[in-house]
Residue frames as a rotation matrix with the C-alpha (Angstrom) as fourth column:
UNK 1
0.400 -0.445 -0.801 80.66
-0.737 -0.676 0.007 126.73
-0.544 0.588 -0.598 134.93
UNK 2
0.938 -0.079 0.337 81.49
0.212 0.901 -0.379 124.68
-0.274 0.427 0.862 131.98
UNK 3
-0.217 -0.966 0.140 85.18
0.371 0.051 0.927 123.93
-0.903 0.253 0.348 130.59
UNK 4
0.092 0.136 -0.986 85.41
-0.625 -0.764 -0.163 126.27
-0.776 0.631 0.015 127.51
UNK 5
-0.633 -0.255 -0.731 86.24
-0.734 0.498 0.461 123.11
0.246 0.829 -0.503 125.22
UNK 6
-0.551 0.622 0.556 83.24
0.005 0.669 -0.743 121.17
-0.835 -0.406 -0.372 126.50
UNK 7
-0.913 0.393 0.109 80.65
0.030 -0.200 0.979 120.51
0.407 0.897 0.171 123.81
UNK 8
-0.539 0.810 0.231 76.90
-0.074 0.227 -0.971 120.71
-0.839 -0.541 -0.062 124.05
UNK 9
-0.591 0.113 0.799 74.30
0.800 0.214 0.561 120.45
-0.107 0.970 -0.217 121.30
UNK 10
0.813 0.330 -0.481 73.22
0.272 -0.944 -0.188 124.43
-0.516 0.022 -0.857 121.51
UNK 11
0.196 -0.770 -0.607 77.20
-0.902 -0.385 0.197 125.48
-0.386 0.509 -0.770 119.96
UNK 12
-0.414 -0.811 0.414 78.42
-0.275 0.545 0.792 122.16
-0.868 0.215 -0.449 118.40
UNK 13
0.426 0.419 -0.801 77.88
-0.887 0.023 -0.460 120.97
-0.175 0.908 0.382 114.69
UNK 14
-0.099 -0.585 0.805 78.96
-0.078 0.811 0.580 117.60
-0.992 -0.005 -0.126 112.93
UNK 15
0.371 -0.119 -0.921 80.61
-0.912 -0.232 -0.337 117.31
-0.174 0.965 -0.195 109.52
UNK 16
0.435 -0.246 0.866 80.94
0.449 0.893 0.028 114.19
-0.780 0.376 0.499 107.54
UNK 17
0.287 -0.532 -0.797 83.54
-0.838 -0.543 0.060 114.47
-0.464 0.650 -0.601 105.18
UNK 18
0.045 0.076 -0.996 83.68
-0.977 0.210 -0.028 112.19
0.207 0.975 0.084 101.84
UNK 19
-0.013 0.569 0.822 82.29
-0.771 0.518 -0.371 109.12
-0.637 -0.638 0.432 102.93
UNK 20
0.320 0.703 -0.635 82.30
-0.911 0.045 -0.409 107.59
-0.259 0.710 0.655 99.75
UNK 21
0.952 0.241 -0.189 81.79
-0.300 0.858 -0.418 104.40
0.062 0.454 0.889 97.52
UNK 22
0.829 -0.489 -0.270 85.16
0.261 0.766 -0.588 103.96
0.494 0.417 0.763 96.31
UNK 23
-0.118 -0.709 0.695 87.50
-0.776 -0.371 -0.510 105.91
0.619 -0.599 -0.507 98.80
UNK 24
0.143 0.253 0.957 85.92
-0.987 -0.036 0.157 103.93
0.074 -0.967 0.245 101.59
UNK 25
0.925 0.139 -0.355 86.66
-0.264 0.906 -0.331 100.04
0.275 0.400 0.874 99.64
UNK 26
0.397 -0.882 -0.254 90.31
0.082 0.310 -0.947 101.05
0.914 0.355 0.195 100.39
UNK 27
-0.171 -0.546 0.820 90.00
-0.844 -0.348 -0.407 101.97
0.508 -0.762 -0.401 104.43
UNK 28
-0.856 -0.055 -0.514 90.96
0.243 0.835 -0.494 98.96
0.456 -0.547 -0.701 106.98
UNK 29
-0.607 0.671 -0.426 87.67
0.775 0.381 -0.503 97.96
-0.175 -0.636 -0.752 109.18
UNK 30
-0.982 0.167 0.090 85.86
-0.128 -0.932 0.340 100.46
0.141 0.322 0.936 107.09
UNK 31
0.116 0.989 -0.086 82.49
0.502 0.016 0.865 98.79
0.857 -0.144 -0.495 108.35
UNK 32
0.186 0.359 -0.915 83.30
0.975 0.048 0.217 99.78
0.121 -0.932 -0.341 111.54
UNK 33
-0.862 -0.324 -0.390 84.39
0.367 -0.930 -0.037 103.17
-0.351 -0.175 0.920 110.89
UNK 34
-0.705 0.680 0.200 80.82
-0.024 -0.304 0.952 103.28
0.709 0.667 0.231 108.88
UNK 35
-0.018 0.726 -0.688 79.00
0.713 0.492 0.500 101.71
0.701 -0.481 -0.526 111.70
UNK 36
-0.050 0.232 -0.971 80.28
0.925 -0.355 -0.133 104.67
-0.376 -0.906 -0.197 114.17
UNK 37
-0.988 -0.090 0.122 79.47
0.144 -0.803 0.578 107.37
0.046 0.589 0.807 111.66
UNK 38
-0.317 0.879 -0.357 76.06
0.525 0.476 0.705 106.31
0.790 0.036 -0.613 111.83
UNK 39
0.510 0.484 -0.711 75.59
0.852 -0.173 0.494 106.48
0.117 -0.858 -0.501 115.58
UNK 40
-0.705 -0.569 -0.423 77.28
0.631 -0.776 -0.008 110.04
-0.324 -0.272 0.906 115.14
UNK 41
-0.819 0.571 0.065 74.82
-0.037 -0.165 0.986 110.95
0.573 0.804 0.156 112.63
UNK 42
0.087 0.893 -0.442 71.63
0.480 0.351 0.804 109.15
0.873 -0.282 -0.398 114.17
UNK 43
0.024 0.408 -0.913 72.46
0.991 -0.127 -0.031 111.08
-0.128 -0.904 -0.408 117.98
UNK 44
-0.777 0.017 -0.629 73.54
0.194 -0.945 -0.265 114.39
-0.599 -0.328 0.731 116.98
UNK 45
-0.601 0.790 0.122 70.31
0.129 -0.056 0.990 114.14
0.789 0.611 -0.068 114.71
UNK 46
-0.358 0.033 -0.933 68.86
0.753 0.600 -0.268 113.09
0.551 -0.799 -0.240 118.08
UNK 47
0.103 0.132 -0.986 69.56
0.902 -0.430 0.036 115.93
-0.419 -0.893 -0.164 120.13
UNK 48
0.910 0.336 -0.242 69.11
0.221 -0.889 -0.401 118.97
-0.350 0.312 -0.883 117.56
UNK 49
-0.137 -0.933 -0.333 72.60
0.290 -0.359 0.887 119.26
-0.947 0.025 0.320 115.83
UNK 50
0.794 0.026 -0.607 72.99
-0.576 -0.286 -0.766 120.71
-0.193 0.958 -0.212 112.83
UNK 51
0.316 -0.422 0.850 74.27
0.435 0.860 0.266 118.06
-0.844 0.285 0.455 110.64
UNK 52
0.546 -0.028 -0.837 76.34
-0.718 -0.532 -0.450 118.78
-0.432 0.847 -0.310 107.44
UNK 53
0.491 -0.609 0.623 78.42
0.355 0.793 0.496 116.50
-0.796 -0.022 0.605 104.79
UNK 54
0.227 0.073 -0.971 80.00
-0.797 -0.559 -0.229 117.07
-0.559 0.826 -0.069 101.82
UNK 55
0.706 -0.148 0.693 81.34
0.386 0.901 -0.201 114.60
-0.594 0.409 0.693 99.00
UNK 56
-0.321 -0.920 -0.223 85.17
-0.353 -0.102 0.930 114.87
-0.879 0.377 -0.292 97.02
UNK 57
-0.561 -0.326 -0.761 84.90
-0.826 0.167 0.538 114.63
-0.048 0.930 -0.363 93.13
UNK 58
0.132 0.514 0.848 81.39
-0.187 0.853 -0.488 111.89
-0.973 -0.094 0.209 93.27
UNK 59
0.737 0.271 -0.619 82.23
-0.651 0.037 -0.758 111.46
-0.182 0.962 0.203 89.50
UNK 60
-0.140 -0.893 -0.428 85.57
-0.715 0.390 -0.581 109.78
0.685 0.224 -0.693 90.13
UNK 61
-0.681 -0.547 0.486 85.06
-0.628 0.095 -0.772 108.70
0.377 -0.831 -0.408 93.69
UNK 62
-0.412 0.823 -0.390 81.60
0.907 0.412 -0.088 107.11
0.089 -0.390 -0.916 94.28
UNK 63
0.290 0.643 0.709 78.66
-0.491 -0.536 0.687 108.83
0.821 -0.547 0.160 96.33
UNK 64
-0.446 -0.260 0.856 78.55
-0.881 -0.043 -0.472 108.51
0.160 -0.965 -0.210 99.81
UNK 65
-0.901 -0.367 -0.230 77.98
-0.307 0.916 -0.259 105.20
0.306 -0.163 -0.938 101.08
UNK 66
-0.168 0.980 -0.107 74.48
0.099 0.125 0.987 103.59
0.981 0.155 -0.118 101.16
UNK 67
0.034 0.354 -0.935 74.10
0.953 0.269 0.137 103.43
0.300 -0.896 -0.329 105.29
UNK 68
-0.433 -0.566 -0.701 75.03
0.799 -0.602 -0.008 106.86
-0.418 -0.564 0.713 105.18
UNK 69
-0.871 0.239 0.430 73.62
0.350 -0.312 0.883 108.27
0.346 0.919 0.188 102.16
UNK 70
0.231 0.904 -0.359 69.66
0.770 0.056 0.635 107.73
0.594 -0.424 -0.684 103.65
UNK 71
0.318 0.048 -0.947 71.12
0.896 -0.341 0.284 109.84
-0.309 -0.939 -0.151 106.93
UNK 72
-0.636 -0.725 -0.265 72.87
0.432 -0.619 0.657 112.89
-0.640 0.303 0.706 104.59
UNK 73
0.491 0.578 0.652 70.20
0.778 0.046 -0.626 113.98
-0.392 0.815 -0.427 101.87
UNK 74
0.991 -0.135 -0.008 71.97
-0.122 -0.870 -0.478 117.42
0.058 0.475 -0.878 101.10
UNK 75
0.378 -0.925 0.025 76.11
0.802 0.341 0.491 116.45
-0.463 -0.165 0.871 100.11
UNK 76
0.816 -0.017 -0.578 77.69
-0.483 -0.571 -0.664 119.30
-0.319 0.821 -0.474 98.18
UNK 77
0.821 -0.519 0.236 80.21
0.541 0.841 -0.031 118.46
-0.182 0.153 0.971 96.36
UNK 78
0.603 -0.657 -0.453 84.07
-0.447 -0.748 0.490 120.08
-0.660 -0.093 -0.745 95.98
UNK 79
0.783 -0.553 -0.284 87.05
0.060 0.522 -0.851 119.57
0.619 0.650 0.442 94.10
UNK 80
-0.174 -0.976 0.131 89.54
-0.563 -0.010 -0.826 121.51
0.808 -0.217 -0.548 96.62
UNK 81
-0.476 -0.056 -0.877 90.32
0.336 0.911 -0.240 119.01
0.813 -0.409 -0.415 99.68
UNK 82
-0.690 0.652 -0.315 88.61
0.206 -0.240 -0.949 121.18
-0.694 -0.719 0.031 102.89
UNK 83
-0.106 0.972 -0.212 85.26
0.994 0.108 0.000 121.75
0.023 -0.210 -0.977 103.48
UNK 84
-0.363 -0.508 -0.781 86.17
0.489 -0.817 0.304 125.18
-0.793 -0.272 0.545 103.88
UNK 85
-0.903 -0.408 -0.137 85.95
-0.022 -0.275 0.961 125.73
-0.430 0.871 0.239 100.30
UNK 86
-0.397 0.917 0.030 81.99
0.883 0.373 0.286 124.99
0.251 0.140 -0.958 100.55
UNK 87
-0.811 0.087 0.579 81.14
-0.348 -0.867 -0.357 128.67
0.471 -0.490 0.733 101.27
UNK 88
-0.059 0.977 0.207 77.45
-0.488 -0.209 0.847 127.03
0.871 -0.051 0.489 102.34
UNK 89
0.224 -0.146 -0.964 78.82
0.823 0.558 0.106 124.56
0.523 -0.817 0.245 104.95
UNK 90
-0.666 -0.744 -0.060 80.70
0.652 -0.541 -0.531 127.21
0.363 -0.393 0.845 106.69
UNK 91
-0.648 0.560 0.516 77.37
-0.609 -0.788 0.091 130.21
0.457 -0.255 0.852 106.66
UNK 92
0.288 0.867 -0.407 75.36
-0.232 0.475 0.849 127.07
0.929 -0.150 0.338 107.82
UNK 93
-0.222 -0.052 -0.974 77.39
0.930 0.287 -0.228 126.27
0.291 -0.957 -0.015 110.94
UNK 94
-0.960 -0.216 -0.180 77.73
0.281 -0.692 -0.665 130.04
0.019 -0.689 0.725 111.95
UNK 95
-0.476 0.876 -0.084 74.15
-0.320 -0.084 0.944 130.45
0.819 0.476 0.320 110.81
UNK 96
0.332 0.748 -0.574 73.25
0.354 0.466 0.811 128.12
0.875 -0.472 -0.110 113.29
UNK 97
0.728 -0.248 0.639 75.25
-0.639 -0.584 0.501 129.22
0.249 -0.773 -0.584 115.93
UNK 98
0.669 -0.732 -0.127 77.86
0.743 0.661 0.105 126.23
0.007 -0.165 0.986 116.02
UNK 99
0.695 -0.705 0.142 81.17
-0.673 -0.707 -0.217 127.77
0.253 0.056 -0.966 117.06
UNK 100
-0.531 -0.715 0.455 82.49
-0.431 0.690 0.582 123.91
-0.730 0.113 -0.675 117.76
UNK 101
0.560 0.453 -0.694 82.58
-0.777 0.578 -0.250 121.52
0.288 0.679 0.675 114.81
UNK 102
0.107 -0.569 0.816 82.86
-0.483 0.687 0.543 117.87
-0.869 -0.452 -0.201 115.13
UNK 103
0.187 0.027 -0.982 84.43
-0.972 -0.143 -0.189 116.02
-0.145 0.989 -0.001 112.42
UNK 104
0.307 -0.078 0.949 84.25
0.069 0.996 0.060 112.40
-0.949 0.048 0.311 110.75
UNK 105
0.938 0.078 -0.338 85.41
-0.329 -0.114 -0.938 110.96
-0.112 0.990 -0.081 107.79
UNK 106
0.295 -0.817 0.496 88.10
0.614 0.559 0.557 110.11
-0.732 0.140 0.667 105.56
UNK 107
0.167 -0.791 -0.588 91.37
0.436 0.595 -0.676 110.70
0.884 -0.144 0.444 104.65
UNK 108
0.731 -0.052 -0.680 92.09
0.595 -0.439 0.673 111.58
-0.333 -0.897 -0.290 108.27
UNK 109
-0.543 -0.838 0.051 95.67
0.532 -0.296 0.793 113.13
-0.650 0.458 0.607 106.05
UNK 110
-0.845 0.177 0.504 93.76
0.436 -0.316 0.842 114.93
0.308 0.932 0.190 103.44
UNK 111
0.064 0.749 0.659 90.48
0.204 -0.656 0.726 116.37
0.977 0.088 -0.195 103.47
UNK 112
0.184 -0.145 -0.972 90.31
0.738 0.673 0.040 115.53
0.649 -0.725 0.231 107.05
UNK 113
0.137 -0.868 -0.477 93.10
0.978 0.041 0.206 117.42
-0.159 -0.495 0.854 107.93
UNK 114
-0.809 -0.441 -0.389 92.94
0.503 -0.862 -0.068 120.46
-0.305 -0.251 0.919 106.11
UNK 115
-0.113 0.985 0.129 89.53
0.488 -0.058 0.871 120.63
0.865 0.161 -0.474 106.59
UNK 116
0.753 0.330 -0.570 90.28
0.592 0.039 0.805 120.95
0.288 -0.943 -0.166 110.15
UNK 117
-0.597 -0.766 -0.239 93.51
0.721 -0.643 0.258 123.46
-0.351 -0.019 0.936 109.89
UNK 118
-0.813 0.151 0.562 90.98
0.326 -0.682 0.655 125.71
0.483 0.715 0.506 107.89
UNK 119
0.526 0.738 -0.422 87.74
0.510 0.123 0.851 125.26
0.680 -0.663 -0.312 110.52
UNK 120
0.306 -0.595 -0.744 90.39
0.946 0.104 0.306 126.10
-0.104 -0.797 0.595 113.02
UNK 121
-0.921 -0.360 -0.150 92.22
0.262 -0.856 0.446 129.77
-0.289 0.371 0.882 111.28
UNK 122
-0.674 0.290 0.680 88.60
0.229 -0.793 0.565 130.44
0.703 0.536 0.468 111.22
UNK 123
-0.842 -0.489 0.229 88.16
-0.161 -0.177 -0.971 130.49
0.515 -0.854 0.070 114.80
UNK 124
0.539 0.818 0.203 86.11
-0.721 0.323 0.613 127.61
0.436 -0.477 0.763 115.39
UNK 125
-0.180 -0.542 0.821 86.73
-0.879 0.463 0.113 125.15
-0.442 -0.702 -0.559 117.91
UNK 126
-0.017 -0.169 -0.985 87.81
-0.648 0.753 -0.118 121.68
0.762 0.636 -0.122 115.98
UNK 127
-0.122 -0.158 0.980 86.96
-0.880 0.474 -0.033 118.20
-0.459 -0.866 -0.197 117.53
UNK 128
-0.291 -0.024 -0.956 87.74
-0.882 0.395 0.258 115.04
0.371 0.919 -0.136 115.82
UNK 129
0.624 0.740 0.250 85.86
-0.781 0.585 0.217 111.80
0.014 -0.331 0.944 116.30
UNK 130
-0.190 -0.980 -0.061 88.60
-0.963 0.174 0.206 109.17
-0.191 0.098 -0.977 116.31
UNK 131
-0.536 0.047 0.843 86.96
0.183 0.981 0.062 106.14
-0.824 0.188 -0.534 116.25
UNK 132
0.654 0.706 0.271 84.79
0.380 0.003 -0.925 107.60
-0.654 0.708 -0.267 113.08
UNK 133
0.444 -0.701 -0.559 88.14
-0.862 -0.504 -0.052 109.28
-0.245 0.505 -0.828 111.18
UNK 134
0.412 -0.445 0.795 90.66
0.347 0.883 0.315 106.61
-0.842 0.147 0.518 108.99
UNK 135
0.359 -0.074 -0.930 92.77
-0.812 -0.516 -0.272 106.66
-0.460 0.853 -0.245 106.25
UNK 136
0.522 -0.151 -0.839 94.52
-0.302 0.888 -0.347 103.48
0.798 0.434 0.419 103.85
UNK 137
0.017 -0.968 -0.252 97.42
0.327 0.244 -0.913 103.81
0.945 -0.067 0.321 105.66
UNK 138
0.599 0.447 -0.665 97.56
0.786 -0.168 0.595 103.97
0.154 -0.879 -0.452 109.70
UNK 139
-0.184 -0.558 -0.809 100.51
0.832 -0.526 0.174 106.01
-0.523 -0.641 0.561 109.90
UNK 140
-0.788 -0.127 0.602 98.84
0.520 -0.661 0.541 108.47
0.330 0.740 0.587 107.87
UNK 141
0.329 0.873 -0.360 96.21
0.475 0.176 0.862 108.52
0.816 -0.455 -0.357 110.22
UNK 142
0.451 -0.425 -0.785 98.48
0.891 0.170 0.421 108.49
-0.046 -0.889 0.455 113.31
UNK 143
-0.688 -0.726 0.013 100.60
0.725 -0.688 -0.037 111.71
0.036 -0.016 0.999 112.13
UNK 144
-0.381 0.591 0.711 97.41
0.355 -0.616 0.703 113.69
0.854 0.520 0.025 110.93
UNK 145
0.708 0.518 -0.480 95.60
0.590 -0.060 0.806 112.65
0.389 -0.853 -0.348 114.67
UNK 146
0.262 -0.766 -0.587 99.44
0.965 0.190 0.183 114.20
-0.029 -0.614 0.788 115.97
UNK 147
-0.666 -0.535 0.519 99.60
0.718 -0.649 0.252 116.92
0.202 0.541 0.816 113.93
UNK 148
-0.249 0.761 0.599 96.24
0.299 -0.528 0.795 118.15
0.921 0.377 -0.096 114.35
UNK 149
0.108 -0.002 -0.994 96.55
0.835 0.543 0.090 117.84
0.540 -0.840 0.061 118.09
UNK 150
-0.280 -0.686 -0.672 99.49
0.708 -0.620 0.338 119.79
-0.649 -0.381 0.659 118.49
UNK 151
-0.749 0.253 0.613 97.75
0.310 -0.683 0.661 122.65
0.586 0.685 0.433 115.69
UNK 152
-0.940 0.339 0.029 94.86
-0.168 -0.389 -0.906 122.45
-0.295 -0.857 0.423 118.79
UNK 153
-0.118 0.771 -0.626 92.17
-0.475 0.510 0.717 120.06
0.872 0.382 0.306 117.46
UNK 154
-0.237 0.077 0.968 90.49
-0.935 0.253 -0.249 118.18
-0.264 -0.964 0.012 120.48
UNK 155
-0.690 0.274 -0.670 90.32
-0.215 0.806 0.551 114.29
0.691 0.525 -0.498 119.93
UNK 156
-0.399 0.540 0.741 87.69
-0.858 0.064 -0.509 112.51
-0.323 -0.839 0.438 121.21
UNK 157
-0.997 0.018 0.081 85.48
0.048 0.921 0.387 109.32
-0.068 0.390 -0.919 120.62
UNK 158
-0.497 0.868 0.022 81.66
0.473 0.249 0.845 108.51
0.728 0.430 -0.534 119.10
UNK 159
0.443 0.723 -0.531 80.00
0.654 0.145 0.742 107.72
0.613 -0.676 -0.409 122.44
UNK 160
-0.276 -0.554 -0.786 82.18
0.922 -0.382 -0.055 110.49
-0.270 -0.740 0.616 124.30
UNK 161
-0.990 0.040 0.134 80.52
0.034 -0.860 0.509 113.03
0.136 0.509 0.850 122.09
UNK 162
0.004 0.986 -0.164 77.04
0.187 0.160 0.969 111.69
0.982 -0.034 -0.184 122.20
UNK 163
0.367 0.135 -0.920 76.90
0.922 -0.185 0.341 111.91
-0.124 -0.974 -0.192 126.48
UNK 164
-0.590 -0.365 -0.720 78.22
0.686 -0.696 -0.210 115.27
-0.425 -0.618 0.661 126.03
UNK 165
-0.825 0.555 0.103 75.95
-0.306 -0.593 0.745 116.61
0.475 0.584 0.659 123.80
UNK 166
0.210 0.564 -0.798 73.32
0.780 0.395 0.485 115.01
0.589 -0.725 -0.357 126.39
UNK 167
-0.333 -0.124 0.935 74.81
-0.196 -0.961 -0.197 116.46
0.922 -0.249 0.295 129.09
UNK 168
-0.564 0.484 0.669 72.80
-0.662 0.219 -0.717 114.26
-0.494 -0.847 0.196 131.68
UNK 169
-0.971 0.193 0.144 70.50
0.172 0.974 -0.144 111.92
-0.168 -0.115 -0.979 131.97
UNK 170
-0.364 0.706 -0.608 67.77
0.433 -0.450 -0.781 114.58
-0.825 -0.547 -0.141 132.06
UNK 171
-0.665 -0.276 -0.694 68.02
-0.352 -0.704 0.617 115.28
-0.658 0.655 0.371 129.00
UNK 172
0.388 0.919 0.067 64.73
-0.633 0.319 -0.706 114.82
-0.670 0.232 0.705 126.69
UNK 173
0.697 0.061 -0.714 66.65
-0.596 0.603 -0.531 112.65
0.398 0.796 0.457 124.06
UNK 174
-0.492 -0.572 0.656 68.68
-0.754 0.656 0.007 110.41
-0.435 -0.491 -0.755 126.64
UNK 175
-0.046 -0.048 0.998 66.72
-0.326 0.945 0.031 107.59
-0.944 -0.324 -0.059 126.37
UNK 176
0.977 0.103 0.189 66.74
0.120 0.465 -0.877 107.54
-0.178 0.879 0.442 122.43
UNK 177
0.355 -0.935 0.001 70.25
-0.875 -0.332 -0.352 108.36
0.330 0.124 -0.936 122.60
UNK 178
-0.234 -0.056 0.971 70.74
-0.589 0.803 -0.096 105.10
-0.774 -0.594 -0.221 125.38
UNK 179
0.797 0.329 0.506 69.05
0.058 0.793 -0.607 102.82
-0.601 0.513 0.613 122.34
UNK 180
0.802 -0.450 -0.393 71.40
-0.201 0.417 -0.886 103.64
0.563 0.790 0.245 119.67
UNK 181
0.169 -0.859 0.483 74.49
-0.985 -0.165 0.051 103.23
0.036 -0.484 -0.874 122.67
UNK 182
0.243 0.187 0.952 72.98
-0.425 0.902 -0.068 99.90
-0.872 -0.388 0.298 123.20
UNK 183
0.936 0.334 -0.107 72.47
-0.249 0.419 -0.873 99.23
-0.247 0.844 0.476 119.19
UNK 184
0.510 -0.855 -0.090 76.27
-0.531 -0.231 -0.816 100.41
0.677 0.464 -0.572 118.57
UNK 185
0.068 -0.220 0.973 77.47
-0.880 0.446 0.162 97.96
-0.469 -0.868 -0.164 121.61
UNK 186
0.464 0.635 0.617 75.42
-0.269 0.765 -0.585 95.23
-0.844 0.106 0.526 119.92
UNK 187
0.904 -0.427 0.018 76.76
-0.071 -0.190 -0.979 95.86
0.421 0.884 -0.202 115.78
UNK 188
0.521 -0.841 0.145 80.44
-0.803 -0.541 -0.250 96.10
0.289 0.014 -0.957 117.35
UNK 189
-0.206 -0.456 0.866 80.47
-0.792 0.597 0.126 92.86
-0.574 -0.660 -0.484 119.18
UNK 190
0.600 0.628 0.495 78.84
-0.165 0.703 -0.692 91.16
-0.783 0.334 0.526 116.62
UNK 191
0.860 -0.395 -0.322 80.92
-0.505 -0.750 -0.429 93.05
-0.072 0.531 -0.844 114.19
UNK 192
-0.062 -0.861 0.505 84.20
-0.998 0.051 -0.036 91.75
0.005 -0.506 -0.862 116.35
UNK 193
0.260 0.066 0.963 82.79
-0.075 0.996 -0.048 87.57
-0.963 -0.059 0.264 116.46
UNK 194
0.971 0.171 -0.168 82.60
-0.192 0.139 -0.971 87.77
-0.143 0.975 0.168 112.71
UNK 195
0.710 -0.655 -0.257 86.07
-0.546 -0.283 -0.789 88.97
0.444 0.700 -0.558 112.15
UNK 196
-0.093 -0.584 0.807 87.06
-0.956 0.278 0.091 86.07
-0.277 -0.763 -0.584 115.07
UNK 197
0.861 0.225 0.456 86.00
0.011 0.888 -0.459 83.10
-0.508 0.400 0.763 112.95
């Protein structure tokens, strides 16, 4: 019997939220928040999620970043701050049968946030990716991760999502799942010497 707030990749979805050009110039260690979007992207691709993004005002803001872009072909685009407000994101998760959504992105305060207050009053189960979520400012971060907590969002991390959507070892995409764990190991430490010179 599983824990009702477990994921797997039969009920869970993943939502990138506004990734883009010029939002993303202003978030601290925004390679590395790019670098574990990716390997969010590249496993729940992996193991059969249904993948969605969207993109905030690309006329002002940018498109979605180029490492990301390639992994996203279909962005809609919005003006109000949730995802919500996409009617096509929304009929596509329940469509698929997603009834948990995991979310990345940026502002963890803004879209982020009441992306995930709206997901949430529409009685799906919210899980946020923390090491793939940021905003300029940490404590705008920090209150949102608090706020959204205590509202009953589930936090969690990259490579803690990827093994549960696995599930085992048995699982037919483990061992392409295991390469990008290794890749995203590899990019982080490398990632981490740079910024030690």
């Amino acid at each position: 019997m599983l824990h009702p707030t477990r994921m797997s990749a039969g009920d869970t979805g993943l939502l990138v939220i506004d990734v883009q050009e010029k939002l993303m110039a202003k978030i601290p260690d925004a390679s590395t928040i790019t670098r574990n979007m990716a390997f969010l992207i590249d496993c729940a691709q992996a193991v059969g999620l249904t993948v969605q993004a969207t993109e905030q005002y690309p006329k002002g803001l940018g498109g979605t970043v180029a490492d990301l872009a390639s992994r996203l072909p279909n962005r809609p685009e919005k003006l109000a701050f949730s995802c919500c407000a996409v009617a096509e994101v929304i009929d596509r998760f329940r469509q698929a049968g997603c009834h948990k959504i995991l979310l990345c992105g940026i502002e963890a305060h803004v879209c982020v946030q009441q992306t995930a207050l709206d997901l949430l009053a529409l009685d799906f189960r919210v899980y946020l990716a923390a090491d793939a979520i940021s905003s300029r400012y940490a404590i705008d971060r920090d209150f949102a991760f608090r706020r959204l907590e205590r509202a009953g969002c589930i936090l969690t991390t990259c490579e803690a999502a990827a093994f549960e959507w696995l599930g085992g070892s048995d699982h037919p995409s483990f061992k392409q799942v295991s390469r990008l764990v290794q890749e995203r190991m590899k990019d982080l430490a490398e990632g981490t010497q740079e910024t030690d010179r």
